[in-house]
Phi, psi and omega in degrees: 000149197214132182055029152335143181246102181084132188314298186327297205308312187308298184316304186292345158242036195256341154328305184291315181261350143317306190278004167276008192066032191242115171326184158207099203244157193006069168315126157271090192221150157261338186306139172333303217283352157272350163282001176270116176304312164328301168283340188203049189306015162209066170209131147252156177224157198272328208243118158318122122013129128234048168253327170280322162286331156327280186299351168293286157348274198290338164318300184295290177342284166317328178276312202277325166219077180314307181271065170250165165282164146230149209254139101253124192244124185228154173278168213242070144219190185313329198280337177274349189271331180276342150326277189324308190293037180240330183277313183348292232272349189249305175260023183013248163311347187253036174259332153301297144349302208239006181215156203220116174234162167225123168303164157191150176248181209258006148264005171284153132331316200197160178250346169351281169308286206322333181275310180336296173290344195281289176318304157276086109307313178091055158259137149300344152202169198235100171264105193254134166247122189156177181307165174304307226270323149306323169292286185340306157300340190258351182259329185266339163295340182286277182323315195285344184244047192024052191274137186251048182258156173287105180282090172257118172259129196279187197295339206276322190258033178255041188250144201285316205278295195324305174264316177275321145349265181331285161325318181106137187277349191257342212242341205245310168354117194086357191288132181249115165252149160272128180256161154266295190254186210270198178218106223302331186271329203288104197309320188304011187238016206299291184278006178284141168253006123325316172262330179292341194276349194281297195303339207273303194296313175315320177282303180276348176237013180194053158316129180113301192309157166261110174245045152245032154262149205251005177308309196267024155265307186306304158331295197278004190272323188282349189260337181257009159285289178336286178338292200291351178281281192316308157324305191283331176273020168067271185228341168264119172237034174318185121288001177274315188310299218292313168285342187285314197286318176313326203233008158257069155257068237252131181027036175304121163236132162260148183311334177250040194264138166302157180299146185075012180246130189206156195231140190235080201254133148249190176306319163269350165215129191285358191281142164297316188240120184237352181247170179195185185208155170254126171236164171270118176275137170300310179129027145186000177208203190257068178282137203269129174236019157235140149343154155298139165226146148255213151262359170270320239280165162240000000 
């Protein structure tokens, strides 16, 4: 199995597939609990942690507005729960304090009240963890009652078409994601040649898409990890090779990856990805204004 999609789906088939011996190979799933080798010693996964962008997150935050409060609004499953935990294990004790969050679940209509109150709090920024269509809501309810915080979205919601769109491009403006790949619209990638052969592909098999939704630069950055999996296992395509080659992977840079991001899988560790940079949107394009970061990085 290859590129599962979502925390749930993964969760509800990884018992099952595990005990038939069938890889789950770059899972898109970010939850903690699939980085444990132990618990699931024939998974890899796609996504930085998100207990490691969590912790990216509150690093920056913490440097860039030490006494400030910060808001989070998270979906109320794994995926929004390993953000908080993320701040916890990072401000440990001042985390009651410095930090104020609100759930949703994915069947609310709207995120609204939630900001509202995330706002009156007095928190100086705001971190949403969760899907587009709620990131979205939470930047343009942010904008309409004029909360003036530092907006951070985490990656599943950092796509320009998905998200930013939607929100008003004007309205997202200052908005910060931590990224992997580059950005399929962004003129500074013109001559990169990674994105002219993505746009090349894009033009002959998938006319028509919006390709500032970053859903299909993420597809095709995974068929070409696949390739590279497929390569290394040679003439063997057991499944022992195939978890053996997955968990081989040494300084692989894909082409349509921001500069300094390499994905490294040993025995201990299934993540592809573990770094990221951080940008800023202008109001019409990406500026990457960090260094590669980790969960060591400071």
């Amino acid at each position: 199995m290859f590129s599962q999609l979502g925390t749930p789906g993964n969760s509800a088939t990884a018992k099952y597939l595990r005990s038939k011996g069938v890889p789950a190979i770059a899972i898109v799933s970010g939850s903690s609990k699939f980085t444990n080798v132990t618990d699931f010693p024939l998974t890899t996964t796609s996504l930085v942690s998100f207990d490691t962008e969590g912790k990216i997150y509150a690093k920056f935050l913490t440097r860039t507005l030490p006494n400030a409060k910060y808001a989070i609004l998270y979906q109320n499953d794994d995926l929004g729960k390993d953000y908080v935990n993320a701040f916890k294990a990072l401000l440990k004790s001042d985390f009651d304090k410095k930090v104020v969050a609100a759930s949703y679940e994915i069947t609310d209509p709207t995120v609204d009240s939630q900001v509202v109150s995330l706002k009156s709090s007095g928190a100086e920024a705001l971190l949403v963890a969760g899907t587009p269509k709620f990131a979205a809501q939470a930047i343009r309810k942010a904008s309409e009652i004029g909360w003036k915080a530092t907006i951070l979205l985490n990656y599943p919601s950092g796509s320009v078409g998905a998200t930013l769109k939607p929100a008003g491009l004007d309205k997202s403006t200052g908005v910060i994601v931590g990224a992997i790949t580059m950005d399929p619209i962004d003129s500074q990638w013109d001559n990169d040649e990674g994105m002219k052969n993505f746009r090349a592909f894009v033009d002959e098999y998938m006319p028509g898409i919006d390709i500032a939704d970053n859903n299909y630069l993420f597809g095709y950055s995974q068929g070409m990890l696949l390739e590279q999996i497929i390569k290394q296992c040679g003439n063997d395509l057991s499944r022992e090779n195939i978890i053996k080659q997955a968990k081989n992977l040494r300084d692989v840079v894909l082409p349509t990856a921001l500069p300094g991001i390499r994905i490294n899988t040993s025995d201990k560790i299934n993540m592809d990805f573990t770094q990221m940079r951080l940008q800023r949107w202008t109001g019409t394009r990406w500026d990457q204004f960090s260094d590669v970061l980790d969960a060591a990085s400071e």
